[in-house]
Each structure stands twice: as structure tokens, then as C-alpha cells.
N, C-alpha and C positions, 0 to 999 in steps of 0.2 A: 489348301489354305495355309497361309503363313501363319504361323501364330504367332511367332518374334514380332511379324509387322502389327497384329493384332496388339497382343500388349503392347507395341508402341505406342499404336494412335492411341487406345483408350487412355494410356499412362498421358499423354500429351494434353489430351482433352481433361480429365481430372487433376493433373498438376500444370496447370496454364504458366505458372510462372518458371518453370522448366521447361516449358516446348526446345526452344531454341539447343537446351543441351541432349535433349531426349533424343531430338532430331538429329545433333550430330557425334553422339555415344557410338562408337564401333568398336568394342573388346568384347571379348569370349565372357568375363564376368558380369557384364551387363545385358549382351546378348540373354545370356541365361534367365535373368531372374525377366526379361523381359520376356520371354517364352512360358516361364512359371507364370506371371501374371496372367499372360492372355489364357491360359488353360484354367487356370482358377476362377477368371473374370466370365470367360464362355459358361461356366457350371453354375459358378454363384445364379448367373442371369435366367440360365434353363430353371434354376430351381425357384427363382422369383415368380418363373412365368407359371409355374404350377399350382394347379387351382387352391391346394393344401398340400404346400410346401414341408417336409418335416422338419419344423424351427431348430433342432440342435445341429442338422447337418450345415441350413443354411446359414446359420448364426459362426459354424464353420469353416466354410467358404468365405464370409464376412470378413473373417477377424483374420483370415490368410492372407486378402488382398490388401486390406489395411498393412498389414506386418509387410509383404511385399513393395506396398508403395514406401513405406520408412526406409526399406533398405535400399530402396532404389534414390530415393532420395538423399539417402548419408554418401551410396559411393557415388552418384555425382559431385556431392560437397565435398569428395576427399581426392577424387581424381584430376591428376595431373591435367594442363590443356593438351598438351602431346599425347594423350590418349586417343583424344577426340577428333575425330578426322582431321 
């Protein structure tokens, strides 16, 4: 499994208004935080799906992908076009 392509799509599908740069982001410091997301995003979900989830972990995972999506979101808003494929 890819995870970079993972947090992609998700990141794309919950920041709609981003797709188009998400889509064409190709650098080593976006790559990353999008590989962070998709692994956070894959565990948040596993622990959603459990019957009695323990709230502080998942509340954890919560406030990680939030944090992830902010930053993923300031270094699009700060990144050069020449970045971007």
C-alpha cells in the first residue's frame, strides 16, 4: 500500500478546495507530511471502527490529523508554483 498516495486522496477529499494543488504537490516536504497523514488517518479510522474505542487515544489521532491537515495546508499557501510539478 502506498500511504503517501493514501493521505493524498483523503487530504483531497476533505480539503476540496485544494484538490487541484494536492494533486500537483511533488516535494520531499509534502510528500512527508502526506505519508504522516495517511498513517494517522488509517489508525484514527481503525479506532473509530472499534466497538469501544479508547477516547483519549482516539481523541489523539483526531487532533493529529487536524494538526496535519493545518500544515499541509499553510505549505501549500506558502509554496512557490515551481514547486509543484
Amino acid at each position: 500500500m502506498d500511504i503517501e498516495k493514501v493521505g493524498r486522496a483523503r487530504l483531497m477529499m476533505r480539503l476540496p478546495r485544494h484538490r487541484k494543488q494536492l494533486s500537483d504537490a511533488n516535494f520531499l516536504a509534502i510528500t512527508d507530511l502526506l505519508e504522516a497523514y495517511g498513517l494517522a488517518a488509517i489508525k484514527r479510522d481503525e479506532l473509530r471502527e472499534q466497538p469501544t474505542p479508547d477516547p483519549s487515544i482516539l481523541a489523539e489521532y483526531e487532533d493529529l490529523c487536524q494538526k496535519l491537515e493545518d500544515d499541509v495546508i499553510k505549505m501549500i499557501a506558502s509554496v512557490s508554483p515551481r514547486m509543484v510539478r
